[in-house]
Short mmCIF file of the C-alpha atoms (twelve columns), coordinates in Angstrom:
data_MODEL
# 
_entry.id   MODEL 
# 
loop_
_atom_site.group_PDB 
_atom_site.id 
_atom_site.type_symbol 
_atom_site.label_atom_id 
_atom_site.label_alt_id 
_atom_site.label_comp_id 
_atom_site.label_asym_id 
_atom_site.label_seq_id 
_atom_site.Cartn_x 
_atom_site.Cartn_y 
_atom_site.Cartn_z 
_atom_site.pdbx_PDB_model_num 
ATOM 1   C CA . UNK A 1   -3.377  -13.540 53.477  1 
ATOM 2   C CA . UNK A 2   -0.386  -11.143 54.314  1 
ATOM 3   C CA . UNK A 3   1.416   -13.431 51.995  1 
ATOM 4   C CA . UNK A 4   -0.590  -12.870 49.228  1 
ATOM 5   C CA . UNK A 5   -0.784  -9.374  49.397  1 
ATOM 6   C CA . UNK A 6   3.151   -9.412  49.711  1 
ATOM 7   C CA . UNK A 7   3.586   -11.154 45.956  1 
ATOM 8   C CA . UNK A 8   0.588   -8.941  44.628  1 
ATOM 9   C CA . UNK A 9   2.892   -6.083  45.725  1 
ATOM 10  C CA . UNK A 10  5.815   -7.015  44.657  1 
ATOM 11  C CA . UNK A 11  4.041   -8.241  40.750  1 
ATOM 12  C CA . UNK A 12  2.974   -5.157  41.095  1 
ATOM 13  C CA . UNK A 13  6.115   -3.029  41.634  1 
ATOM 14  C CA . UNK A 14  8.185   -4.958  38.876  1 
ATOM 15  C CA . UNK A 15  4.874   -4.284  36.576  1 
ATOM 16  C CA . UNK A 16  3.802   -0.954  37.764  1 
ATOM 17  C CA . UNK A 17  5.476   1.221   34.130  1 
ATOM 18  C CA . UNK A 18  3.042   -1.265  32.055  1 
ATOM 19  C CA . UNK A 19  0.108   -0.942  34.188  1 
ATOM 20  C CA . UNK A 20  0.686   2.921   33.845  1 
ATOM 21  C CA . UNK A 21  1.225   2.265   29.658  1 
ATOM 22  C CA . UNK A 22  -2.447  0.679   29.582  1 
ATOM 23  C CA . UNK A 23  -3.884  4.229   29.146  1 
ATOM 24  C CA . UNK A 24  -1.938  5.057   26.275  1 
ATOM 25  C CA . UNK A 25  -1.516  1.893   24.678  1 
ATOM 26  C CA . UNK A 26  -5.484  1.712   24.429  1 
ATOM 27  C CA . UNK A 27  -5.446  4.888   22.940  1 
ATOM 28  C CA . UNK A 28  -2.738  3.714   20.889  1 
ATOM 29  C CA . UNK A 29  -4.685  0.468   19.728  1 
ATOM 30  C CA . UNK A 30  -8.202  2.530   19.258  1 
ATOM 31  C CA . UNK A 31  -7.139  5.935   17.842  1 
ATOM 32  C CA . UNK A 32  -4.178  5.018   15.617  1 
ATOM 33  C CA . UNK A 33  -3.056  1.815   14.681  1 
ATOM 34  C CA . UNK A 34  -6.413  0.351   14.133  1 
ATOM 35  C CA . UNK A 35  -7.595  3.191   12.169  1 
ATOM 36  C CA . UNK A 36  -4.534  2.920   10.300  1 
ATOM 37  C CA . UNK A 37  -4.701  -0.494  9.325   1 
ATOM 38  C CA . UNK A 38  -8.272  0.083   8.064   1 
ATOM 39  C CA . UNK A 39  -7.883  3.008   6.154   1 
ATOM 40  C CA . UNK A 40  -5.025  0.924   4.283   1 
ATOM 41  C CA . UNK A 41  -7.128  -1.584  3.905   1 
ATOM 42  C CA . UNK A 42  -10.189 0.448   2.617   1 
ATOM 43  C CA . UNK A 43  -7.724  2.041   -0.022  1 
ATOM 44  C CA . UNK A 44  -8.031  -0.757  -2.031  1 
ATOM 45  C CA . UNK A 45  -12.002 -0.900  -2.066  1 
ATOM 46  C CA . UNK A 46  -14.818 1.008   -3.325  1 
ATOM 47  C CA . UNK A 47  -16.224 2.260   -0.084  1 
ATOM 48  C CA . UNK A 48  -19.024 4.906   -0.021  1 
ATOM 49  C CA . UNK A 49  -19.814 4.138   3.614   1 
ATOM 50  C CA . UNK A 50  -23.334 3.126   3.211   1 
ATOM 51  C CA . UNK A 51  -22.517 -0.209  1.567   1 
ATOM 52  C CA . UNK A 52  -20.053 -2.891  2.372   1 
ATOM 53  C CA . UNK A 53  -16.461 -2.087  0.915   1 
ATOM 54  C CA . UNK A 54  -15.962 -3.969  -2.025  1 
ATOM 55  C CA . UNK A 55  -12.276 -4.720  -3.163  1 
ATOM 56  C CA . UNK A 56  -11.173 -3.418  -6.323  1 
ATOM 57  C CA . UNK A 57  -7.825  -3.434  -6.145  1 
ATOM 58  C CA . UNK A 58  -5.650  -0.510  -7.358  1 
ATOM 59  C CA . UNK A 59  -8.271  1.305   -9.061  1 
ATOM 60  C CA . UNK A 60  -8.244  4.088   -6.596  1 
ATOM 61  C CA . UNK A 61  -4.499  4.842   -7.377  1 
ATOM 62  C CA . UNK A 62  -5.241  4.731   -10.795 1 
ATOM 63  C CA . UNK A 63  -7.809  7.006   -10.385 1 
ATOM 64  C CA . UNK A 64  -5.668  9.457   -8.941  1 
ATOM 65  C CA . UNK A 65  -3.346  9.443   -12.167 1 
ATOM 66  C CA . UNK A 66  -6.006  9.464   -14.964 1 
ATOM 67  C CA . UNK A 67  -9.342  11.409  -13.969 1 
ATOM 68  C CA . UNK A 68  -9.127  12.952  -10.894 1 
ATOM 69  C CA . UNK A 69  -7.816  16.259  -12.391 1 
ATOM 70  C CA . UNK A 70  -8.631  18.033  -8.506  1 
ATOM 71  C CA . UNK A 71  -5.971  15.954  -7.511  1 
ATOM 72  C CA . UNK A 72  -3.312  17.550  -9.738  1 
ATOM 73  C CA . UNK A 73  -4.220  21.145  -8.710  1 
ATOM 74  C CA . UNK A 74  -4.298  19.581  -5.218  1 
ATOM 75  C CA . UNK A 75  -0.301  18.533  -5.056  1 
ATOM 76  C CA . UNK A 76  0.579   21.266  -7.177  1 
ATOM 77  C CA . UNK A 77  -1.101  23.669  -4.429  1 
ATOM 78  C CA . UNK A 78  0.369   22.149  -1.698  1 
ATOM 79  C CA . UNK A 79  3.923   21.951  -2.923  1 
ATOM 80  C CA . UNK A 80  4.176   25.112  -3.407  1 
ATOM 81  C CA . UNK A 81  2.510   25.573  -0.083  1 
ATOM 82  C CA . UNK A 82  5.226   23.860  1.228   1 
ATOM 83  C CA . UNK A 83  8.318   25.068  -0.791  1 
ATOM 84  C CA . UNK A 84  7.629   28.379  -0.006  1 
ATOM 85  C CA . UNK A 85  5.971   28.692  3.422   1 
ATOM 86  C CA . UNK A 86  8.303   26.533  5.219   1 
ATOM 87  C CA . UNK A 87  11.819  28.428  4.075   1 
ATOM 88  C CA . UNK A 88  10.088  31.901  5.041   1 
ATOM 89  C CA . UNK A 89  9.056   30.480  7.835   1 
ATOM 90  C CA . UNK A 90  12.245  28.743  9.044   1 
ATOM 91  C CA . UNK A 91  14.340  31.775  8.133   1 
ATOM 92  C CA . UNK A 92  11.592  34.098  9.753   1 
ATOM 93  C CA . UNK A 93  12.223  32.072  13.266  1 
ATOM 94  C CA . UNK A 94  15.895  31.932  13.281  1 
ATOM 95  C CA . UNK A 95  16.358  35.606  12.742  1 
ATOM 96  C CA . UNK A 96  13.637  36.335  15.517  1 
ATOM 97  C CA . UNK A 97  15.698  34.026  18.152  1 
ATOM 98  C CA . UNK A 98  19.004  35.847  17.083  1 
ATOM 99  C CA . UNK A 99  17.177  39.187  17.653  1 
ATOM 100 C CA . UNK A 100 16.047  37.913  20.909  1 
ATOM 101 C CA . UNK A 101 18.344  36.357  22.285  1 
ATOM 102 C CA . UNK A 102 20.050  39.298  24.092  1 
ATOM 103 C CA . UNK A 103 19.289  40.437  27.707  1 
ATOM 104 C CA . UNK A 104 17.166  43.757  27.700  1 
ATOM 105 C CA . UNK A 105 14.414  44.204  30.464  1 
ATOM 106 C CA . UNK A 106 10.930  42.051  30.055  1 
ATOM 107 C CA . UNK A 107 12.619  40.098  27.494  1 
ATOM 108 C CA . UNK A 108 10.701  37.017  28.631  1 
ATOM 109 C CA . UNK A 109 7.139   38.822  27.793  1 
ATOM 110 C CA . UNK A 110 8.503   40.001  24.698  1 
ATOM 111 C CA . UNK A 111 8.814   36.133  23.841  1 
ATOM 112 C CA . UNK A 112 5.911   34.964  25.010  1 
ATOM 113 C CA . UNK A 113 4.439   37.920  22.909  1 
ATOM 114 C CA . UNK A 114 6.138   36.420  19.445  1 
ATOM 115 C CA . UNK A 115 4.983   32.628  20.624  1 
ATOM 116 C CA . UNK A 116 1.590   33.797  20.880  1 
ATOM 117 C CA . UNK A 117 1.001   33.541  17.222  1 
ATOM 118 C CA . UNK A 118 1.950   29.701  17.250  1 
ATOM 119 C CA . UNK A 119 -0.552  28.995  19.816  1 
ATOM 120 C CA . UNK A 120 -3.715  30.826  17.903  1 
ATOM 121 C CA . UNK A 121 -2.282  30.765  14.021  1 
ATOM 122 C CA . UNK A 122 -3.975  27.001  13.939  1 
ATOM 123 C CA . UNK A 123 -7.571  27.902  15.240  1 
ATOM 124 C CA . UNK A 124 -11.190 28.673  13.360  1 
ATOM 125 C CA . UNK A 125 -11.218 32.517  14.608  1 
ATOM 126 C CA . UNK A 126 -7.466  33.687  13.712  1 
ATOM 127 C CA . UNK A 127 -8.570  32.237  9.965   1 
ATOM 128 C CA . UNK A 128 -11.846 34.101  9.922   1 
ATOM 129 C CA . UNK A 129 -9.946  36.997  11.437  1 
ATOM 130 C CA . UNK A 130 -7.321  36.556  7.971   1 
ATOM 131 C CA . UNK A 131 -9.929  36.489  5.865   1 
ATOM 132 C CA . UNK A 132 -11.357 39.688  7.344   1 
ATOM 133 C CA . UNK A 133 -7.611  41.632  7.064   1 
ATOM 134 C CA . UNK A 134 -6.897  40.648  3.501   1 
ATOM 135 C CA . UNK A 135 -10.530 40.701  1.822   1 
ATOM 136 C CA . UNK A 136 -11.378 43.833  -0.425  1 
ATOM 137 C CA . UNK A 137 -12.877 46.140  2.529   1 
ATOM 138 C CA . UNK A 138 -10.388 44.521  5.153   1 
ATOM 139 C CA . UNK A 139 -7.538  46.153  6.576   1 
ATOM 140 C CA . UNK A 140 -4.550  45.410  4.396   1 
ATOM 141 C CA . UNK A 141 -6.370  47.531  1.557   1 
ATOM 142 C CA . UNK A 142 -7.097  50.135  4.128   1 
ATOM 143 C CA . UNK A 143 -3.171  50.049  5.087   1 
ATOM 144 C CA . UNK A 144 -2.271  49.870  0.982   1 
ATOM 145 C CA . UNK A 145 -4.438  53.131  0.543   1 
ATOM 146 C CA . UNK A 146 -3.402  55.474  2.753   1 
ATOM 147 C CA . UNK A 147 0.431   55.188  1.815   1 
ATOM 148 C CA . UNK A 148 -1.019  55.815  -1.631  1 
ATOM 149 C CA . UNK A 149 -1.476  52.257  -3.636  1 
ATOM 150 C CA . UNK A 150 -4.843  52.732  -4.804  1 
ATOM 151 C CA . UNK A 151 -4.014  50.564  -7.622  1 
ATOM 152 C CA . UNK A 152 -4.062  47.651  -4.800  1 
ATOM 153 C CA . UNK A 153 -6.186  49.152  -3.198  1 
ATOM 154 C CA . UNK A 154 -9.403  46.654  -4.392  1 
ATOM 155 C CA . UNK A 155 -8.322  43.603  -4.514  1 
ATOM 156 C CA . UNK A 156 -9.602  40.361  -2.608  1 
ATOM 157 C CA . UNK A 157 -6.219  39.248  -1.569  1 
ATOM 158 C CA . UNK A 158 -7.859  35.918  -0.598  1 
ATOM 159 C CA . UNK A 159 -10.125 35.497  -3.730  1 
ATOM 160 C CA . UNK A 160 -8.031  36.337  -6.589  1 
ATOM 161 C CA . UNK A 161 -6.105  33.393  -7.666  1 
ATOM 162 C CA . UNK A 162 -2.873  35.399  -7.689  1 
ATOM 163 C CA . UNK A 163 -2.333  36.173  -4.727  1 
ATOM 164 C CA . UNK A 164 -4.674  33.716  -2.583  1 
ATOM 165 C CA . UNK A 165 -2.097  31.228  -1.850  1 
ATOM 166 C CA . UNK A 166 0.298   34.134  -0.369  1 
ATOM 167 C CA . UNK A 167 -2.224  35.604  1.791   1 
ATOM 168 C CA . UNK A 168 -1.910  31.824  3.127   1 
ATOM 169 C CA . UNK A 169 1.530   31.516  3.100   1 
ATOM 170 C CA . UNK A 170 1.513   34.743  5.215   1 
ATOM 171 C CA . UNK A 171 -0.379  33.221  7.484   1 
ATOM 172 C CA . UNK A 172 2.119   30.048  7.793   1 
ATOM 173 C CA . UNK A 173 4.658   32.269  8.516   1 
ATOM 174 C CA . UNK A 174 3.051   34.360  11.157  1 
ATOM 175 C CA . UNK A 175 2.809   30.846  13.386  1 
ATOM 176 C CA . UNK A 176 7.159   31.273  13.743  1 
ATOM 177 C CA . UNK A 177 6.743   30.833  17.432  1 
ATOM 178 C CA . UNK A 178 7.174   27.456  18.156  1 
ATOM 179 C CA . UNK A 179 10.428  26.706  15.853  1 
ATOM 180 C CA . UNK A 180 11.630  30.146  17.177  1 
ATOM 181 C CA . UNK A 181 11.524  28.869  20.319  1 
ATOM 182 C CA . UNK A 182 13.706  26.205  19.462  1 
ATOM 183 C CA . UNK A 183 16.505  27.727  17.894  1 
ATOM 184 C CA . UNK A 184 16.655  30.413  20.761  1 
ATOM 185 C CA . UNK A 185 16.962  27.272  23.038  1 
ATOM 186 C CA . UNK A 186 19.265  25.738  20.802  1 
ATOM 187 C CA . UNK A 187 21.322  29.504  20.509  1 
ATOM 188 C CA . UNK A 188 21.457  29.128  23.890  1 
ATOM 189 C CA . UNK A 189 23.699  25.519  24.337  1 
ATOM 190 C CA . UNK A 190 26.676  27.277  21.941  1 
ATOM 191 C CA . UNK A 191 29.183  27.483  24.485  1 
ATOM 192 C CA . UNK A 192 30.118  31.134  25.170  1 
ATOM 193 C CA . UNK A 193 33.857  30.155  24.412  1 
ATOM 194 C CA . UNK A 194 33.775  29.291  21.134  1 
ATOM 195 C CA . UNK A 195 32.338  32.928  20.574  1 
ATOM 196 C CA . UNK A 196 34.413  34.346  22.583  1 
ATOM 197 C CA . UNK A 197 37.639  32.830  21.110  1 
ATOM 198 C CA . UNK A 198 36.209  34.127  17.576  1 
ATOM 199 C CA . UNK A 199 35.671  37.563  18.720  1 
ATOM 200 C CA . UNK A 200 39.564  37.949  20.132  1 
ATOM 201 C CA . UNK A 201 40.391  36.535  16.344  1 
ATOM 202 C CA . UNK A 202 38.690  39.129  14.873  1 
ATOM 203 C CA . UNK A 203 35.613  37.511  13.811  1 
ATOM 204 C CA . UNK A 204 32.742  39.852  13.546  1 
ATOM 205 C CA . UNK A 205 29.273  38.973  14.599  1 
ATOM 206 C CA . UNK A 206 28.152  37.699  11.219  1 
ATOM 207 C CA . UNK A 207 31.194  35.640  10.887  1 
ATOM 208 C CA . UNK A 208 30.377  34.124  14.153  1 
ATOM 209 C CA . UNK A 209 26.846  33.490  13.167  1 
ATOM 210 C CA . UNK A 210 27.665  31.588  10.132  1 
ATOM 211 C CA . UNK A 211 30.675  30.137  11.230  1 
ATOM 212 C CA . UNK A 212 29.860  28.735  14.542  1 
ATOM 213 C CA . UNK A 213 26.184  29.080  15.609  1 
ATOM 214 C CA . UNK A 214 24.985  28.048  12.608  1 
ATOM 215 C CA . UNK A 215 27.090  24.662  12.381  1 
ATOM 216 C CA . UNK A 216 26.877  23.839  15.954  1 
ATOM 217 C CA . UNK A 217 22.523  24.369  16.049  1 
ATOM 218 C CA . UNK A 218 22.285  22.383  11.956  1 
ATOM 219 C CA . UNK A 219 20.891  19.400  13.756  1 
ATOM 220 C CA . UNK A 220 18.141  21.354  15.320  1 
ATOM 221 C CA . UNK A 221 17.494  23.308  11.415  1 
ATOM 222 C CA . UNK A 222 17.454  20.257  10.320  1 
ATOM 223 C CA . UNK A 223 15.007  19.347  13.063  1 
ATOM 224 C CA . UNK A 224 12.818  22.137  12.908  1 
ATOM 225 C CA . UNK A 225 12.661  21.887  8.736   1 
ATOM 226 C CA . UNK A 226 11.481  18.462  9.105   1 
ATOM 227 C CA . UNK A 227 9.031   19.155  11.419  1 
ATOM 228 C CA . UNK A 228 7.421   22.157  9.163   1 
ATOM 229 C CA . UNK A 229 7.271   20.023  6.402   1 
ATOM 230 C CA . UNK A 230 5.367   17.653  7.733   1 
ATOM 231 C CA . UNK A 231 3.079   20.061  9.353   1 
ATOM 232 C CA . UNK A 232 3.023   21.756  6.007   1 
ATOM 233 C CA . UNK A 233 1.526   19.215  4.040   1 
ATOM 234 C CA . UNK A 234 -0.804  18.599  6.841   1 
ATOM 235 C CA . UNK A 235 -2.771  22.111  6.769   1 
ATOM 236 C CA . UNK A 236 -6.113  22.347  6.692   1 
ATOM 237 C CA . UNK A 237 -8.106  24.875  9.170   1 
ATOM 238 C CA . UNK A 238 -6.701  27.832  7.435   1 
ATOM 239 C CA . UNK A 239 -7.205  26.674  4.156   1 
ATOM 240 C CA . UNK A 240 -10.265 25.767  4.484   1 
ATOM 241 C CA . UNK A 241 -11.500 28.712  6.466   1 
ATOM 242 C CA . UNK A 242 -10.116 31.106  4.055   1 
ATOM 243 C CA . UNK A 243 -11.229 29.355  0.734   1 
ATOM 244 C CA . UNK A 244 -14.931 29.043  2.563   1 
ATOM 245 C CA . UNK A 245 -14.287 25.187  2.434   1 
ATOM 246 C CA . UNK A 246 -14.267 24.841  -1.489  1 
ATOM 247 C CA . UNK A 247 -10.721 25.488  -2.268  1 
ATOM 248 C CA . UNK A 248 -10.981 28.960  -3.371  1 
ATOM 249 C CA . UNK A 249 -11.552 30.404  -7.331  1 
ATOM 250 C CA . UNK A 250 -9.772  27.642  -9.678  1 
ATOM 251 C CA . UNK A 251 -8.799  25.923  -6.755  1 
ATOM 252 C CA . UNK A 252 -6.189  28.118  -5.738  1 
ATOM 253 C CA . UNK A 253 -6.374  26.972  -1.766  1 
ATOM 254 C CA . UNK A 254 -7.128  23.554  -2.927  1 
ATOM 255 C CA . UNK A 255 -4.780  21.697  -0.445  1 
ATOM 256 C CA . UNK A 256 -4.243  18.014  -0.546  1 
ATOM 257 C CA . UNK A 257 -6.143  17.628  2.724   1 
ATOM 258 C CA . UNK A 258 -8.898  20.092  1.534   1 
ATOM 259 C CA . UNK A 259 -9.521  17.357  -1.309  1 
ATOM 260 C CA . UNK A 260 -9.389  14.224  0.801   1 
ATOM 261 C CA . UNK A 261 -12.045 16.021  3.143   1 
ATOM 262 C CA . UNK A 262 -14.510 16.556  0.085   1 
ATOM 263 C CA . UNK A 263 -13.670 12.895  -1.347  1 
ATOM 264 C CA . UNK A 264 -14.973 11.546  1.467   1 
ATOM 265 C CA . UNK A 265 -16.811 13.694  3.793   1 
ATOM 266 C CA . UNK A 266 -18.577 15.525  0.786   1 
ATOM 267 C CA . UNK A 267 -18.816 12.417  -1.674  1 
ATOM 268 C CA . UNK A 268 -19.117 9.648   0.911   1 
ATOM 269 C CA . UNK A 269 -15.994 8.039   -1.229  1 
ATOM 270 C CA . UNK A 270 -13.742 6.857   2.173   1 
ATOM 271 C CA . UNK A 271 -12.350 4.286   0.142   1 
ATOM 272 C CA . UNK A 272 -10.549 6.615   -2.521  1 
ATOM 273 C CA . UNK A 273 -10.255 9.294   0.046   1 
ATOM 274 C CA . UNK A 274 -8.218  6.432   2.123   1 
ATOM 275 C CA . UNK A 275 -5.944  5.815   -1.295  1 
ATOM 276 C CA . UNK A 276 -5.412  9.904   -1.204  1 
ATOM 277 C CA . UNK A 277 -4.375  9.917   2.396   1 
ATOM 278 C CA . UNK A 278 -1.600  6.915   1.858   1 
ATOM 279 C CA . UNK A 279 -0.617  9.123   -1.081  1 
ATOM 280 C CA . UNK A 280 -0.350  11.943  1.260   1 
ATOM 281 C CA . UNK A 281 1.889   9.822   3.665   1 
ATOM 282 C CA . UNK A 282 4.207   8.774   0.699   1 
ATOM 283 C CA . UNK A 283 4.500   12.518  -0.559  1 
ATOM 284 C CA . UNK A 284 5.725   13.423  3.574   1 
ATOM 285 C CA . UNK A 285 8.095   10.330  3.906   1 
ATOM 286 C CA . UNK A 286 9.474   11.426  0.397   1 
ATOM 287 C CA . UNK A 287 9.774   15.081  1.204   1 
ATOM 288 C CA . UNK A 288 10.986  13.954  4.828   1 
ATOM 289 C CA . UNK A 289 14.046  11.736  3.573   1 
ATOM 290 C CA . UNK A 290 14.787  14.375  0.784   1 
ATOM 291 C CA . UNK A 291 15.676  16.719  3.588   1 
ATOM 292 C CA . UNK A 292 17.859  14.486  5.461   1 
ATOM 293 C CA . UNK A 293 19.785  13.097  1.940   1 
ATOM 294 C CA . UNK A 294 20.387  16.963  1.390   1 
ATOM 295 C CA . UNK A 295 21.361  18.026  4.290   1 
ATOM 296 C CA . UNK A 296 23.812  15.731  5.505   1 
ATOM 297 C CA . UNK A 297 26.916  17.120  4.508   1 
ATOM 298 C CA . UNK A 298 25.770  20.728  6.079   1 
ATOM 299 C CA . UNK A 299 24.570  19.066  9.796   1 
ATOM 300 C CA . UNK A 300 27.361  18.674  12.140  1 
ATOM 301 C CA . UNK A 301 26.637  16.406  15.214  1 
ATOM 302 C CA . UNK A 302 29.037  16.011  18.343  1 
ATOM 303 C CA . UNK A 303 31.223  13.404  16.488  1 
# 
């Protein structure tokens, strides 16, 4: 008996990281991979979830081309979403981790004060709070009157179609917290002799900024850019919130994931909503290897 316990043991010591992987691995299996494979699979069907799928090929993908004209002013919304949220918002967090990257007194609450935003930008109440600030009674057209831009004064910065989409960009850029964080991390690594070494050349502190911070941390940009665009294209909550859930007048907060969500949670259509989320995968693994193809002679990595 002590024997057998002894081999248990030991199959269990040279085992023990994949008994500990079981957990995730289900997950894994349950959550992602099998979903995944079905929703590919159900992109070639006509699937309106009360019936059985029935294959039709590439019709869905057609579809998207030829009379789905929602899903034109869908990726035209969200590329411009995402060309000009994630620049603002990458430029917005670098300069914040510069600024705070110096040692004054209760610097550390002063950045957990700026992450804050990345924490709460994402939730229900922080987009019904938005909508609240930038509609015609809310507080932005209090603030615009009383420094004397009546003019402004009455508009519903989240209903009017010009300027709907940049009360949501704002928002975007608000949630700099978590990229911020990165660069100040990554601010921190530059080795104090490089600087130093620049600074008894004469270098001032923009020329060291440009010069040597920003060449030694491009691998975390580069990082950080990737990782907005992908979360870019993924928005939703906010959107949705601010629009009231129909993609605002002339679809002006239609996102792409705004339309998949009324394809088939709305219309019952998974099967073309599954053809518009593969779509949506393409348009992130395009966007994702466009940044790395144009930014690799500007990243500079230890080599």
């Amino acid at each position: 008996m002590f024997k057998e316990v002894k081999v248990l043991s030991k199959l269990l010591n040279k085992h023990a990281g994949y008994v500990f992987l079981i957990p995730w691995l289900l997950g894994f299996l349950l959550l992602t991979l099998i979903p995944l494979v079905l929703s590919f699979y159900y992109s070639f069907t006509d699937f309106l979830m009360i019936d059985e799928p029935h294959f039709v090929g590439l019709d869905n993908y057609i579809r998207m081309f030829t009379t789905d004209f929602h899903f034109r002013d869908a990726v035209r919304v969200t590329l411009l979403y995402v060309f000009i949220s994630v620049p603002l918002q990458i430029f917005a967090s670098l300069v914040l981790a510069f600024i705070l990257n110096k040692s004054v007194p209760g610097l550390a609450g002063i950045r957990a004060a700026f992450y804050v935003p990345s924490l709460l930008g994402g939730s229900v109440a922080v987009a019904i709070l938005w909508r609240q600030i930038f509609g015609t009674n809310g507080i932005f057209n209090v603030l615009l009157y009383s420094i004397g831009l009546e003019q402004f004064s009455g508009i519903s910065w989240i209903a009017d179609p010009r300027y709907a989409l940049g009360s949501l960009v704002v928002l975007r850029v608000w949630q700099f917290g978590s990229p911020m964080i990165i660069f100040l991390a990554a601010i921190k690594q530059v080795p104090t002799s490089y600087l130093e070494a620049a600074t008894v050349d004469g270098a001032n502190s923009f020329t060291r900024i440009v010069k040597i911070i920003l060449p030694l941390i491009s691998p975390i940009i580069l990082f950080n850019l990737v990782m907005q665009i992908i979360s870019a294209f993924r928005v939703f909550t906010e959107a949705f919130v601010i629009s009231g859930g129909d993609g605002g007048v002339m679809n002006s907060l239609l996102v792409y994931t705004i339309h998949i969500y009324n394809i088939g949670f709305r219309q019952m259509r998974m099967g073309y909503a599954s053809a518009l989320s593969w779509f949506l995968v393409l348009m992130v693994a395009v966007f994702t290897v466009l940044a790395f193809i144009m930014t690799k002679k500007h990243v500079h990595y230890d080599e």
